[in-house]
RODO-2510 file (C-alpha; in nm, 4 decimals, decimal comma):
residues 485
     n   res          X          Y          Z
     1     x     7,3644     8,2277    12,8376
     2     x     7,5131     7,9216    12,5951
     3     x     7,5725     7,6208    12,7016
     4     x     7,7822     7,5118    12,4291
     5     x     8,0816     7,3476    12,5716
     6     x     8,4297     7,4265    12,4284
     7     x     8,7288     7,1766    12,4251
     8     x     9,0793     7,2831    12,4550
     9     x     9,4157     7,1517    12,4081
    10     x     9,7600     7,2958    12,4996
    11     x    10,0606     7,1751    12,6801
    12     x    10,1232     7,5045    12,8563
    13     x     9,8925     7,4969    13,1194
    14     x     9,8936     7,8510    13,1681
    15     x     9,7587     7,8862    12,8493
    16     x     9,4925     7,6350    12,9104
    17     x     9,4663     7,8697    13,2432
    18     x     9,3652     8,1982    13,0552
    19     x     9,1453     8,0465    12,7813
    20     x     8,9622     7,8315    13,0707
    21     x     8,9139     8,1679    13,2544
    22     x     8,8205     8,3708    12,9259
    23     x     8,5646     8,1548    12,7865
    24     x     8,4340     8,0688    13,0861
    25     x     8,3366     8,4545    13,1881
    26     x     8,1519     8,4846    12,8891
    27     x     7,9325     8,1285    12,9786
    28     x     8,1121     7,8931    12,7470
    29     x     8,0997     7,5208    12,9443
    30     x     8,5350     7,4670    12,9025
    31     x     8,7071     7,1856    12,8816
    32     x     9,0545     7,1058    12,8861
    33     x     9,3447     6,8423    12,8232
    34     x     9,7309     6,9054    12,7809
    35     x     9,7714     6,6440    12,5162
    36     x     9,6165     6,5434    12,1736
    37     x     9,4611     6,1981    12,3118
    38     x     9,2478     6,3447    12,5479
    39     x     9,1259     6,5521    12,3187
    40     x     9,0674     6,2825    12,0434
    41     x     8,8875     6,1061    12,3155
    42     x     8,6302     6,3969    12,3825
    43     x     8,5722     6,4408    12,0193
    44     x     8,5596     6,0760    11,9212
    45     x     8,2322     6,0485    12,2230
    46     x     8,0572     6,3042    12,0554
    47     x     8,1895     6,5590    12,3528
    48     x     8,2122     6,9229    12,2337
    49     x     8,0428     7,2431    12,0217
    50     x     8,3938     7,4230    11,9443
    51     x     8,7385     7,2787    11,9131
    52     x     9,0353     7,5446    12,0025
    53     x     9,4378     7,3672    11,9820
    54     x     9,7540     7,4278    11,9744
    55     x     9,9958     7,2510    11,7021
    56     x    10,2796     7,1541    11,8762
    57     x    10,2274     6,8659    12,1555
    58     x    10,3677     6,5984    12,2940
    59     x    10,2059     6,3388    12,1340
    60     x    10,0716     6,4429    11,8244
    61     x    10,1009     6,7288    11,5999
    62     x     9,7828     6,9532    11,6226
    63     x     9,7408     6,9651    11,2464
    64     x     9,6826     6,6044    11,2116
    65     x     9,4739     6,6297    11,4678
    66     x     9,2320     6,8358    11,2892
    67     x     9,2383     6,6203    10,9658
    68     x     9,1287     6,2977    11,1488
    69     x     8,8851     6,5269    11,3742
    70     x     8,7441     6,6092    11,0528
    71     x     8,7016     6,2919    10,8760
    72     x     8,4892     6,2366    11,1842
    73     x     8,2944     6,5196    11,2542
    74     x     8,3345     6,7393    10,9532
    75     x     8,0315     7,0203    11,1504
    76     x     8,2889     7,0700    11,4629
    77     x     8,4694     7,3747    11,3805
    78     x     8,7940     7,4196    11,4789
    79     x     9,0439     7,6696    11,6206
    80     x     9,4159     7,6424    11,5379
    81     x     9,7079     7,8060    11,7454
    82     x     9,9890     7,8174    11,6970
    83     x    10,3966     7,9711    11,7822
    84     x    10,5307     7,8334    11,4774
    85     x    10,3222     8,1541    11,3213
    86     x    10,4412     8,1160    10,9393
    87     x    10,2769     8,1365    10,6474
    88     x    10,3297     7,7698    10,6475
    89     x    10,1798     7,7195    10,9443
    90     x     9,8758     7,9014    10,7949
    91     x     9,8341     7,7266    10,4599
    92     x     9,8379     7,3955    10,6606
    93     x     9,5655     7,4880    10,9026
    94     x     9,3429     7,6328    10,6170
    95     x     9,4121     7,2712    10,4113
    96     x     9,2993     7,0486    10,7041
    97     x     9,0045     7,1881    10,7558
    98     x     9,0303     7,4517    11,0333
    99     x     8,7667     7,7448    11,1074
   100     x     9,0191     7,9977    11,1699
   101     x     9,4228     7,9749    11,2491
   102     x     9,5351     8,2076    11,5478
   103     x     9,9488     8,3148    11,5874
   104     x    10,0748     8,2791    11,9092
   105     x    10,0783     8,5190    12,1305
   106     x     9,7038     8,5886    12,0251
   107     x     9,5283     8,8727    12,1548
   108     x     9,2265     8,7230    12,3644
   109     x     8,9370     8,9145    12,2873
   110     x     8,9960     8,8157    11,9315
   111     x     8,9912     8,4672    11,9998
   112     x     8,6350     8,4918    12,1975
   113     x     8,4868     8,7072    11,8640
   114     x     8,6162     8,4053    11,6509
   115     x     8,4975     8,1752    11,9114
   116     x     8,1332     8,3195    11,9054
   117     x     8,1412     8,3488    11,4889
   118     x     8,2571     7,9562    11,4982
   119     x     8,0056     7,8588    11,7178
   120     x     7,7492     8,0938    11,5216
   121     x     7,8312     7,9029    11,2449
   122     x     7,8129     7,5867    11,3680
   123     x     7,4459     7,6613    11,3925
   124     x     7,4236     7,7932    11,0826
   125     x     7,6027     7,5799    10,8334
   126     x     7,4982     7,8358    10,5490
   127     x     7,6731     8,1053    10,6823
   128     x     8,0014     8,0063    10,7180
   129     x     8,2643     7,8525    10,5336
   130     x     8,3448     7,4820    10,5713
   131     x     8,7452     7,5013    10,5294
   132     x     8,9446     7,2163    10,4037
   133     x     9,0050     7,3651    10,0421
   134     x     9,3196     7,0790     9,9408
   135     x     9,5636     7,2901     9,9028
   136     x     9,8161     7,0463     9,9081
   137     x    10,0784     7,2233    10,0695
   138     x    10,3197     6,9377    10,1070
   139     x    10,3696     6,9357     9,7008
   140     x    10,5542     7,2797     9,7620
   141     x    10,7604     7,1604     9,9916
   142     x    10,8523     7,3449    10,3295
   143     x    11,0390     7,6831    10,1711
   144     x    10,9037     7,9653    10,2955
   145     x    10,7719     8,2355    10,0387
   146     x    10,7540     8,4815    10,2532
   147     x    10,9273     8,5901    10,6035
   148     x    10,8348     8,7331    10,9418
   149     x    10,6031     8,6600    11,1916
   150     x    10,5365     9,0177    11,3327
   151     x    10,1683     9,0904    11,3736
   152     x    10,1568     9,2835    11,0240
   153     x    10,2541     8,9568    10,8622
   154     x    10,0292     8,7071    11,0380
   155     x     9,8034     8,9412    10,8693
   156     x     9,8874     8,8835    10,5516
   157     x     9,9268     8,5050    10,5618
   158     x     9,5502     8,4466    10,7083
   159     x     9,4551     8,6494    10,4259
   160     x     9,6357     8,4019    10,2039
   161     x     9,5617     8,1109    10,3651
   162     x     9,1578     8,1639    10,2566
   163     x     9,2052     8,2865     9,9148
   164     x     9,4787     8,0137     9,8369
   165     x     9,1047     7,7364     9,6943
   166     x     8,9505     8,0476     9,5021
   167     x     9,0287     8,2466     9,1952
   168     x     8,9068     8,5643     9,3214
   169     x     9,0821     8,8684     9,1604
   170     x     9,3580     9,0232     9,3952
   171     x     9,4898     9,3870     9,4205
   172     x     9,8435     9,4015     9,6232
   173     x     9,9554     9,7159     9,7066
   174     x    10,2663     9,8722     9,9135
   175     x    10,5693    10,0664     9,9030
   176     x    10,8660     9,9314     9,6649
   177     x    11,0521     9,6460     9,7750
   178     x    10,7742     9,5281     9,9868
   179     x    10,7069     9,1541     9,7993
   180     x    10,4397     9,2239     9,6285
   181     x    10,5310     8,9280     9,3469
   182     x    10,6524     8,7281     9,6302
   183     x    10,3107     8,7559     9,7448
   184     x    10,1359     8,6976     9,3812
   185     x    10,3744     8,4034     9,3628
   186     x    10,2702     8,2129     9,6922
   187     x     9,8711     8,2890     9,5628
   188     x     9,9734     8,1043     9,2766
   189     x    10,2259     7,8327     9,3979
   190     x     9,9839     7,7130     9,6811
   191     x     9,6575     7,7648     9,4819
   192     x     9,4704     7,5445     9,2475
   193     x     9,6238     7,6654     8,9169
   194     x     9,9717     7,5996     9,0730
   195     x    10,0477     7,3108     8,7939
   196     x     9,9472     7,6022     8,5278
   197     x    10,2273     7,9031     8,4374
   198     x    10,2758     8,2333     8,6654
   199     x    10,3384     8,4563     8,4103
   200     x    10,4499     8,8439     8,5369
   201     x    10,4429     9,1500     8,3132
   202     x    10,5744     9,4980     8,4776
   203     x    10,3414     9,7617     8,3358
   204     x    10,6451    10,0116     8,4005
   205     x    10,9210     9,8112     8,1526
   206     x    10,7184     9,8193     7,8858
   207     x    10,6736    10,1124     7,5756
   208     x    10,3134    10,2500     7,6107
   209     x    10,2692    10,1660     7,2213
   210     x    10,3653     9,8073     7,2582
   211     x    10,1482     9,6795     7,6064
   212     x     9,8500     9,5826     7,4167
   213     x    10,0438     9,4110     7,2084
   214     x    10,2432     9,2413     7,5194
   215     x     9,9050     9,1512     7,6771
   216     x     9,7130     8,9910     7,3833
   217     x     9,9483     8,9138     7,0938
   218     x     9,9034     9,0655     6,7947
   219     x     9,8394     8,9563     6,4304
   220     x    10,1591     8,9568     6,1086
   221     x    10,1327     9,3088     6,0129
   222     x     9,9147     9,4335     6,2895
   223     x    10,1424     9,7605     6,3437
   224     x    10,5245     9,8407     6,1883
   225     x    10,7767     9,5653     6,2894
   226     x    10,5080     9,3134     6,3363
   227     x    10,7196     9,0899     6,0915
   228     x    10,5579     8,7831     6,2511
   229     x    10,2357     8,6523     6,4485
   230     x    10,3467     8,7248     6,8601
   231     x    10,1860     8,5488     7,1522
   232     x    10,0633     8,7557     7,4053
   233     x    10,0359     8,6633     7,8045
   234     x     9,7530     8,5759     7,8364
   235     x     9,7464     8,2756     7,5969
   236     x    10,1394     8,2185     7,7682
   237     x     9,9290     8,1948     8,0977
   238     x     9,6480     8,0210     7,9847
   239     x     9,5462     7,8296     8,2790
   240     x     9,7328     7,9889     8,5186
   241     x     9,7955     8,3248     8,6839
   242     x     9,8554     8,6746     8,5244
   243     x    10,0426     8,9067     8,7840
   244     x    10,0064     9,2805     8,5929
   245     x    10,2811     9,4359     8,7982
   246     x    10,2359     9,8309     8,8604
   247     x     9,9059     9,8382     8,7102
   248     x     9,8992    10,1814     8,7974
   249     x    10,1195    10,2497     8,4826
   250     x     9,8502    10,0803     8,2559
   251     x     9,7813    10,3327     7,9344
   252     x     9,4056    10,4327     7,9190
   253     x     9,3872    10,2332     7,5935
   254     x     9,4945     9,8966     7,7334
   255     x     9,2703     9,9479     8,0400
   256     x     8,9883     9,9551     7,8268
   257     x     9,0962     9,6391     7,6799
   258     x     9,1480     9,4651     8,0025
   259     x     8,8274     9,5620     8,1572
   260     x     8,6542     9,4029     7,8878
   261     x     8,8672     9,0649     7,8976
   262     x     8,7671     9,0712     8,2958
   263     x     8,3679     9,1660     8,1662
   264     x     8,3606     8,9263     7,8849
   265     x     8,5849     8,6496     7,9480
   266     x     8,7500     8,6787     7,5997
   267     x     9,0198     8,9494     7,3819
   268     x     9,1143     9,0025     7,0359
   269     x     9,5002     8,9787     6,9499
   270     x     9,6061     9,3286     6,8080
   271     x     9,5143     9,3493     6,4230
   272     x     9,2915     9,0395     6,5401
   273     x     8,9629     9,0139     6,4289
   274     x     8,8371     8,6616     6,6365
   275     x     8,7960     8,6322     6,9961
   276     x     8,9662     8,4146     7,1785
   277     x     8,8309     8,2929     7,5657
   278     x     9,0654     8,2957     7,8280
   279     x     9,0700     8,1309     8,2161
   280     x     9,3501     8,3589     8,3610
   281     x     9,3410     8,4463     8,7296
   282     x     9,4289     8,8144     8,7453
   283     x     9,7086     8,9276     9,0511
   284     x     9,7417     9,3049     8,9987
   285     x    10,0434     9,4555     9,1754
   286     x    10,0953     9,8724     9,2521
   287     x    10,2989    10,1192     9,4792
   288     x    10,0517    10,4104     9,2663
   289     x     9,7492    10,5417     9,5012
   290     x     9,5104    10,4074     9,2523
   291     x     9,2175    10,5954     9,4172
   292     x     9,4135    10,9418     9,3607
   293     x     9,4975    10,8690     8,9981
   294     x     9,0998    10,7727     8,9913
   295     x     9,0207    11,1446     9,0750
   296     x     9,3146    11,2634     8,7821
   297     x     9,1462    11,1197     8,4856
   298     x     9,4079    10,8483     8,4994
   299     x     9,2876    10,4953     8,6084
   300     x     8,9355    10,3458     8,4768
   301     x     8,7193    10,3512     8,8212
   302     x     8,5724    10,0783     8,6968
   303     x     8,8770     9,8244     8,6222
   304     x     8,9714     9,9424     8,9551
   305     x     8,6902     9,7961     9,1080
   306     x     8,7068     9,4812     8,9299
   307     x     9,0548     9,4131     9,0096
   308     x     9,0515     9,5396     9,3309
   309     x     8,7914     9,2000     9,4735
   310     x     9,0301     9,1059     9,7260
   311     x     9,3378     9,4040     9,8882
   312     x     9,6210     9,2975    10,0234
   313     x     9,8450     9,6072    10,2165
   314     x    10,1816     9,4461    10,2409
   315     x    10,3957     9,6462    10,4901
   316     x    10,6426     9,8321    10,4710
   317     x    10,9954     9,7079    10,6274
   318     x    10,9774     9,9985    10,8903
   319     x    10,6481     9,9132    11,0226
   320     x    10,7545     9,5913    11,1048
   321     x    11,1586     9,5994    11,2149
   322     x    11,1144     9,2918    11,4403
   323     x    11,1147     9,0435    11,0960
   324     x    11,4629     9,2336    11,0376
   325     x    11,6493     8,9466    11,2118
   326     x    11,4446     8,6471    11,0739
   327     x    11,5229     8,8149    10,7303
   328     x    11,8938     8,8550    10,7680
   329     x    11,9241     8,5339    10,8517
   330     x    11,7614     8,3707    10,5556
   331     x    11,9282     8,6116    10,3361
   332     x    12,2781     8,5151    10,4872
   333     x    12,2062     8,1194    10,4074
   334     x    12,0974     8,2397    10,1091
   335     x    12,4348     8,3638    10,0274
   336     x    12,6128     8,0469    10,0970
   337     x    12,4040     7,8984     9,8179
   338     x    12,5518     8,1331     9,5796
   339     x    12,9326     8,0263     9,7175
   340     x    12,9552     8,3047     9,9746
   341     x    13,0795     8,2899    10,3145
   342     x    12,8867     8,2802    10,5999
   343     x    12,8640     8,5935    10,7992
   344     x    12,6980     8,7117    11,1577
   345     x    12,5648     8,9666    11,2406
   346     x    12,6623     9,1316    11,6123
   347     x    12,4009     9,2397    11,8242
   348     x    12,4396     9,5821    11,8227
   349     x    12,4582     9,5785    11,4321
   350     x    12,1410     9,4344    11,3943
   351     x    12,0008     9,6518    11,6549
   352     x    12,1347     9,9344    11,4200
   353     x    11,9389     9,7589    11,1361
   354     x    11,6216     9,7395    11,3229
   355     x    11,6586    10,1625    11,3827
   356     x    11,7040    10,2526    10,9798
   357     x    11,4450    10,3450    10,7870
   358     x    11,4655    10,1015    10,4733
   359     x    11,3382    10,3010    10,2507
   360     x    11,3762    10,0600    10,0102
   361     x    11,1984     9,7737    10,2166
   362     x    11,3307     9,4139    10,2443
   363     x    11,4890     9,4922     9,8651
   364     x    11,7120     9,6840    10,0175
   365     x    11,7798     9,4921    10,2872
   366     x    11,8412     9,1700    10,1007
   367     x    12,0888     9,4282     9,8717
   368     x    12,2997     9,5210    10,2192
   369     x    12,3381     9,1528    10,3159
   370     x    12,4914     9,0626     9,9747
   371     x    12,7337     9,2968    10,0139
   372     x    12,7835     9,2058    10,3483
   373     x    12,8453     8,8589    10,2429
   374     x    13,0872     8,9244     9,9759
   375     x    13,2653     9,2540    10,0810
   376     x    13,4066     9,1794    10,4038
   377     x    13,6576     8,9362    10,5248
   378     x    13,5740     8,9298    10,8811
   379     x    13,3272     8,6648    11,0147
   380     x    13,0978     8,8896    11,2528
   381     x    12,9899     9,1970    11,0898
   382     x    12,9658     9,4726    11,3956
   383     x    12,8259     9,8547    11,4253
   384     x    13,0982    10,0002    11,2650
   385     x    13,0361     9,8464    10,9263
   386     x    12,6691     9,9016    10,9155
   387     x    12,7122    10,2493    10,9819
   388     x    12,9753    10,2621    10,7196
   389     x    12,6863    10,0751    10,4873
   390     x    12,3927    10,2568    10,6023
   391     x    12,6284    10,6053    10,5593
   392     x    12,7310    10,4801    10,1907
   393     x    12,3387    10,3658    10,0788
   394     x    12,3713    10,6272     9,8048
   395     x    12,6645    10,4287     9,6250
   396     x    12,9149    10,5657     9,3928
   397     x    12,8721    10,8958     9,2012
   398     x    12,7463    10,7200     8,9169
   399     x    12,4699    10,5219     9,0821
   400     x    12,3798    10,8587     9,2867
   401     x    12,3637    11,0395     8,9480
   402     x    12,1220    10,7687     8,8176
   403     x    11,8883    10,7839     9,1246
   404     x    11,8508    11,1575     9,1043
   405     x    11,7567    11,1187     8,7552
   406     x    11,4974    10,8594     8,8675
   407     x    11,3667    11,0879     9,0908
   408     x    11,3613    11,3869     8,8910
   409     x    11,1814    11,1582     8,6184
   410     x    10,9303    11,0590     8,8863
   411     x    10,8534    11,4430     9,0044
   412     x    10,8294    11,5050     8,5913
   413     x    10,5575    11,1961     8,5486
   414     x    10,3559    11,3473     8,8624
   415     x    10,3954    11,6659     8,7046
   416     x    10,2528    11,5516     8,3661
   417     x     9,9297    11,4521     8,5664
   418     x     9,7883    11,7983     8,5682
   419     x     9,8330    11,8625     8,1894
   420     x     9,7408    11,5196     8,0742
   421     x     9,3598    11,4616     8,1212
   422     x     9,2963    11,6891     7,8113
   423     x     9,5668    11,8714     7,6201
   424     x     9,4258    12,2010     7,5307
   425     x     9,3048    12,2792     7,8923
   426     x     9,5783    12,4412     8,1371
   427     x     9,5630    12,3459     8,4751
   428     x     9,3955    12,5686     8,7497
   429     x     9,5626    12,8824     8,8757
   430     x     9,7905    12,8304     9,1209
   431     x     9,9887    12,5148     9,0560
   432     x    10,3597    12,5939     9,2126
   433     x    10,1777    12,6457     9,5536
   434     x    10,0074    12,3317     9,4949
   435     x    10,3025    12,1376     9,4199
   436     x    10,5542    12,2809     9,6604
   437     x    10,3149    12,2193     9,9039
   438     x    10,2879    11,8306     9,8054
   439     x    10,6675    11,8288     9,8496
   440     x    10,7029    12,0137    10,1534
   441     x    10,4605    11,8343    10,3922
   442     x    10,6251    11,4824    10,3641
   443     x    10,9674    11,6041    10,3737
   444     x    10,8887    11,7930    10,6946
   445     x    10,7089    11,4766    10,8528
   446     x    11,0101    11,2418    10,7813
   447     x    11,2539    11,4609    10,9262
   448     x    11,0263    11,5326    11,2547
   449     x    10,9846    11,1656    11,2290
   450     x    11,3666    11,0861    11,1892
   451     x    11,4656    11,3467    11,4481
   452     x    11,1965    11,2413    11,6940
   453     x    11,0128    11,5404    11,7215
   454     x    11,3037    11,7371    11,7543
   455     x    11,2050    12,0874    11,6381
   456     x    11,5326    12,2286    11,6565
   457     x    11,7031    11,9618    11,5154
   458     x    11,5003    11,9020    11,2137
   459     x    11,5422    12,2837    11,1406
   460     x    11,8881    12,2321    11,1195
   461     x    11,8475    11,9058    10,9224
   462     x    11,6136    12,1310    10,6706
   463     x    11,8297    12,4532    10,6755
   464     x    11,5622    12,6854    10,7799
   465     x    11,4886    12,9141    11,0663
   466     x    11,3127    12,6757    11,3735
   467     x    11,0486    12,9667    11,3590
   468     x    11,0065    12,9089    11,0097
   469     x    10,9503    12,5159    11,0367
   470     x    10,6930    12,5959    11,3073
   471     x    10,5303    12,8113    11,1002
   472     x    10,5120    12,5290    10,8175
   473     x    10,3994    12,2759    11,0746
   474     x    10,0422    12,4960    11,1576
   475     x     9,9802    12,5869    10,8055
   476     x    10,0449    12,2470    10,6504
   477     x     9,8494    12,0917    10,9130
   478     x    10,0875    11,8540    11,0367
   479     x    10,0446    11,6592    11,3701
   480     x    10,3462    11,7781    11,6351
   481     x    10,4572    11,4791    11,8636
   482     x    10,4617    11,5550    12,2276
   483     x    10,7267    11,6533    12,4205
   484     x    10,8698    11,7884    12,1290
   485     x    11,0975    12,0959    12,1208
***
C-alpha cells in the first residue's frame, strides 16, 4: 500500500476527524494541524506528498497559504476547501496554484479519487497539470458574476476556474434565462484576453440576409444599401472574445463561413476579396438541441464539433431552488442601486419561490424582484403577494397576446424543419401524429410533474378522461411516479 504521507489543515477538528479516518483506510500516512503555521512548518521541512486545506483559519487565509507553499515547493500539489464555495473562491484557488478546489460540504469519496489523481501526478509531472495560470483575479475586483453555491453551480465554477488561462473554444448551453452570457462574460473578464473587447452578437436579432455581413464586415457596394465600408465583429473583437449567442439560429451559409474562419484562422469581408487573420476566442451560446438539428439537415456537424471543445450545461433555476434566496437577495441590493427601496422577503414567501417552476430561470426571477421592489409599499413582501405575482406571471392582455404569438411563431419555426432540408421533397407520411405526439408527451410530464403524480388531478388539469391520460402515459412511454393515483 502507499506510503505517501498526506498533510491536512482545518480548524474544525471534526473535519480533520473524517479526512484523518478516510485517508487513512485507504493507507495514506495523515497528518494533521488546526492552523496554517503548523502546516507551513511541515511543508517548509520538506514533510509531505499531498497538501489538502481549508481557506478560512485562524491565522492565515488558506489561499495565501498555497501561493507561498508554492514558491517553495512548486511539485507539492495541493487540495483547496473551502465553505465560502463561490466562483470567487474558485478562480482564486485555480490562480495560486492549487491541484483541485473542493466546496464545502464535499462528498468524501470524491476527495480520495482527487487525492489518488494528485498524488498520481505528483509522480508523474507529465500527466497532470501544474495550476497557477495568473489569472489575476484581484484586477476584477470581488463582484460576483455569477450566484449560488448549490452543487449544480460548484459545477460550473470548477469548470471555469481551469479554462479561465486557455483559449479553448466553449459551447454553453441551457434553458432561457439560465446566464449563459453571464457565463461567456466571466470566461472573458477573468481570462487572459480580459484587457481585449467582449463583443456579443444574438444569432436570433439579426435578418438571415444581413449575419454574414454582421460577422465579417462587408465591402462599399457589397449588396443593396451597402452605401459605405461596415466593420464586422470580428475585427470589433479583435483580440478579445466573440460570444455568438443562439448559434443554433446560424443560416447554413454563414456556418460555412465560420467553420472556415475556425479551420483557417482568417475571413473575407462580404464583397471582400483579401483575407484578413483574426485571434478571436469563440464563446458560442444555445437553448437549440444542436445534436437534433444535426440529424434535420440544419446545423454543420462539423462546426458543431469545433465549437463544441469545451460544454458547459448551465442549470436550470428549478434544478437548483436552494440559490433562490442568495439570488433574491443580490437582486434586492441591486434595486437600491437603481433608487429603489429596500424590500424583504418573509419566510414563507420565499419558501413559495423556492416551490415555482421558473420557467423563465433566474430572468424571470430577477423580473419578479423588480417589481417587487418598485410595486409595493410595504417593507416585507409575504405569501399573499407572491401568489398574487406568481398568479399574474402572464401580465396584461397585451403582453399575453405577444407571448402566444411567440409561441405560435416558435411551433411555426419547428414546423418549417420538416419542409426545409430540400424544397421540392414533402415530408414522410404521417406528420400530424408525429407532431401531436412531440406536443403531447411534455405537456403530460409537466403536469404529472406539477401535480405530483397525481393521476386524477392532472386529468382534470388537462381536461380529459383519467382513463384517457393513462392510456397516453403507456403509449407515449412515459415514466409513472410511485404512489401515484
Amino acid at each position: 500500500m502507499s506510503s505517501n504521507t498526506i498533510l491536512v489543515a482545518d480548524d474544525d477538528a471534526a473535519i480533520r476527524t473524517v479526512l484523518v479516518q478516510a485517508l487513512g483506510r485507504v493507507g495514506y500516512e495523515v497528518k494533521a494541524a488546526g492552523n496554517a503555521a503548523t502546516l507551513w512548518r511541515w511543508v517548509s521541512d520538506g514533510d509531505g506528498d499531498l497538501v489538502i486545506t481549508d481557506v478560512v483559519m485562524p491565522d492565515e487565509n488558506g489561499l495565501d497559504l498555497v501561493s507561498r507553499i508554492r514558491k517553495i515547493r512548486p511539485e507539492l500539489k495541493i487540495i483547496v476547501m473551502s465553505a465560502q464555495n463561490t466562483m470567487m473562491t474558485a478562480l482564486k484557488a485555480t490562480e495560486r496554484g492549487a491541484f483541485e478546489y473542493l466546496p464545502k460540504p464535499f462528498d468524501l469519496n470524491e476527495l480520495l479519487s482527487i487525492a489518488k489523481k494528485a498524488l498520481e501526478v505528483r509522480a508523474n509531472p507529465s500527466e497532470g497539470h501544474s495550476g497557477g495560470n495568473a489569472l489575476e483575479t484581484g484586477n476584477a475586483g470581488e463582484s460576483l458574476p455569477l450566484i449560488g453555491r448549490s452543487p449544480a453551480m460548484q459545477d460550473i465554477y470548477r469548470t471555469l476556474a481551469r479554462l479561465m488561462g486557455t483559449d479553448l473554444s466553449v459551447m454553453i448551453t441551457g434553458e432561457s434565462g439560465t446566464g449563459k452570457e453571464l457565463v461567456a462574460k466571466a470566461l472573458h473578464d477573468y481570462g487572459k484576453r480580459r484587457k481585449s473587447a467582449f463583443i456579443a452578437v444574438n444569432m436570433a436579432a439579426i435578418p438571415r440576409e444581413l449575419i454574414e455581413s454582421e460577422l465579417f464586415g462587408h465591402e462599399k457596394g457589397a449588396f443593396t444599401g451597402a452605401i459605405q465600408r461596415g466593420t464586422g465583429k470580428f475585427a470589433l473583437a479583435e483580440g478579445g472574445t466573440l460570444l455568438l449567442d443562439e448559434i443554433g439560429d446560424m443560416p447554413p451559409e454563414a456556418q460555412t463561413r465560420l467553420l472556415r474562419v475556425l479551420q483557417e484562422g482568417e475571413y473575407t469581408t462580404v464583397g471582400g476579396r483579401t483575407p484578413i487573420r483574426t485571434n478571436v476566442r469563440i464563446i458560442a451560446a444555445t437553448h437549440h438541441d444542436l445534436e437534433q438539428l444535426i440529424r434535420q439537415g440544419l446545423f454543420r456537424e462539423d462546426l458543431y464539433f469545433r465549437l463544441n471543445v469545451v460544454p458547459i450545461r448551465l442549470p436550470a433555476l428549478r434544478a437548483r431552488v436552494d440559490d433562490i434566496p442568495e439570488l433574491v437577495s443580490h437582486f434586492l441590493n441591486q434595486a437600491t442601486l437603481k433608487g429603489l427601496p429596500l424590500k424583504i422577503i418573509d419566510s414563507p414567501a420565499m419558501d413559495r419561490l423556492k416551490t415555482y417552476r421558473w420557467p423563465g430561470n433566474v430572468r424571470e426571477l430577477e423580473n419578479m424582484v423588480q417589481r417587487l421592489s418598485a410595486l409595493y409599499s410595504q417593507e416585507v413582501i409575504d405569501i399573499e403577494v407572491i401568489e398574487t405575482e406568481l398568479v399574474d406571471t402572464s401580465g396584461p392582455i397585451s403582453e399575453r397576446e405577444e407571448t402566444s404569438e411567440g409561441f405560435s411563431s416558435s411551433i411555426e419555426r419547428h414546423l418549417n424543419t420538416y419542409f426545409s432540408s430540400h424544397e421540392d421533397i414533402l415530408p414522410a407520411t404521417g406528420l400530424y401524429e408525429r407532431v401531436l405526439k412531440e406536443v403531447e408527451r411534455p405537456l403530460i410530464m409537466l403536469t404529472l410533474e406539477a401535480t405530483r403524480g397525481n393521476q386524477l388531478k392532472a386529468s382534470d388539469v388537462l381536461g380529459m378522461n383519467r382513463n384517457t391520460l393513462r392510456k397516453k402515459i403507456r403509449d407515449l412511454g412515459i415514466p409513472v411516479v410511485r404512489g401515484s393515483r
